[in-house]
N, C-alpha and C positions, 0 to 999 in steps of 0.2 A: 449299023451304027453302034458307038461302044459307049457306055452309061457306069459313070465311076462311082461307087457307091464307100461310104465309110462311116455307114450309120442303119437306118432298119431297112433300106431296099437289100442288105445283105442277109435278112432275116427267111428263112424260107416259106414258112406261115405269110408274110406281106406279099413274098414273090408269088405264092399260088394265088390267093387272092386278090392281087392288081393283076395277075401276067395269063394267069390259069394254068400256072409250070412252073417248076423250079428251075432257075436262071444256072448254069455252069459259069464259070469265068477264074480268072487270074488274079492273084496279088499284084498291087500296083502298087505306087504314090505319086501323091500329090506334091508335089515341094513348092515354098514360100510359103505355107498356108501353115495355120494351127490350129487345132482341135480343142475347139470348149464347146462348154453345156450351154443351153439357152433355156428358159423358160416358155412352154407350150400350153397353157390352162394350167393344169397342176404337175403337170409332167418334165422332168429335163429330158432334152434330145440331143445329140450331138451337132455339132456345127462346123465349119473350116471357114476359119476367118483368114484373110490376106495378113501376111506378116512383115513387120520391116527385117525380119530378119532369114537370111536366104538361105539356113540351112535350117530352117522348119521344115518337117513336112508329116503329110495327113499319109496314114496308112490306110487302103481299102482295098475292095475288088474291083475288077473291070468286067462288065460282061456285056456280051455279045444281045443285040435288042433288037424290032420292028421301029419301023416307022409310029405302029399303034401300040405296042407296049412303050414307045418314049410317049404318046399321049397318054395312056393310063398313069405312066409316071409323074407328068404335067398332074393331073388331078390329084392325086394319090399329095403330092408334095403342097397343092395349091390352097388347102384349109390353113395349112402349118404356117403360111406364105413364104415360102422358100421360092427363088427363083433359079433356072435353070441357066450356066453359063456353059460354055465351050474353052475346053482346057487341055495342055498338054502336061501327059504323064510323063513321071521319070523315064518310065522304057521309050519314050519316043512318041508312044501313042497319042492321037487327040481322041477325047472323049469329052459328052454329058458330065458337068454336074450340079448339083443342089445345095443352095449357101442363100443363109438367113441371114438377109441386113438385120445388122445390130444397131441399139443407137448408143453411142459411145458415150 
């Protein structure tokens, strides 16, 4: 399964830590979507928010995942409360990804 990343699952430190391996994968994007900050405790993180406008789009990686590294991910994203949706990439590809309801 393929898990789009355009924030710290492309971090390698996050990826040994939740995966127990550094993850390989490709540049992709996301399109309709845009990239802002969100406040996490004291932290900003990035985010892809849905956009009215269709030539937005989120840049990130795609990589290649288990059944149990997309659960480690599940956790890994679930303090943050990020939820997991199914998306297709520019290239064609569907993959995982991870988007914080914001309240407008």
């Amino acid at each position: 399964m393929l898990l789009f990343s355009y924030g710290t699952l492309q971090d390698r430190n996050v990826q040994i830590a939740n995966f127990g391996r550094e993850l390989t994968g490709r540049e992709d994007v996301l399109p309709g979507y845009t990239r802002r900050l969100v406040s996490i405790g004291d932290s900003q993180y990035a985010n892809a928010e849905a956009s009215s406008n269709l030539e937005d789009s989120v840049s990130g990686m795609v990589f290649e995942i288990t059944e149990q590294e997309l659960a480690a991910a599940d956790e890994y994203e679930e303090d943050a409360e990020y939820s997991r949706i199914f998306v297709t990439l520019r290239s064609g590809a569907q993959a995982w990804v991870y988007l914080k309801k914001t309240v407008a």
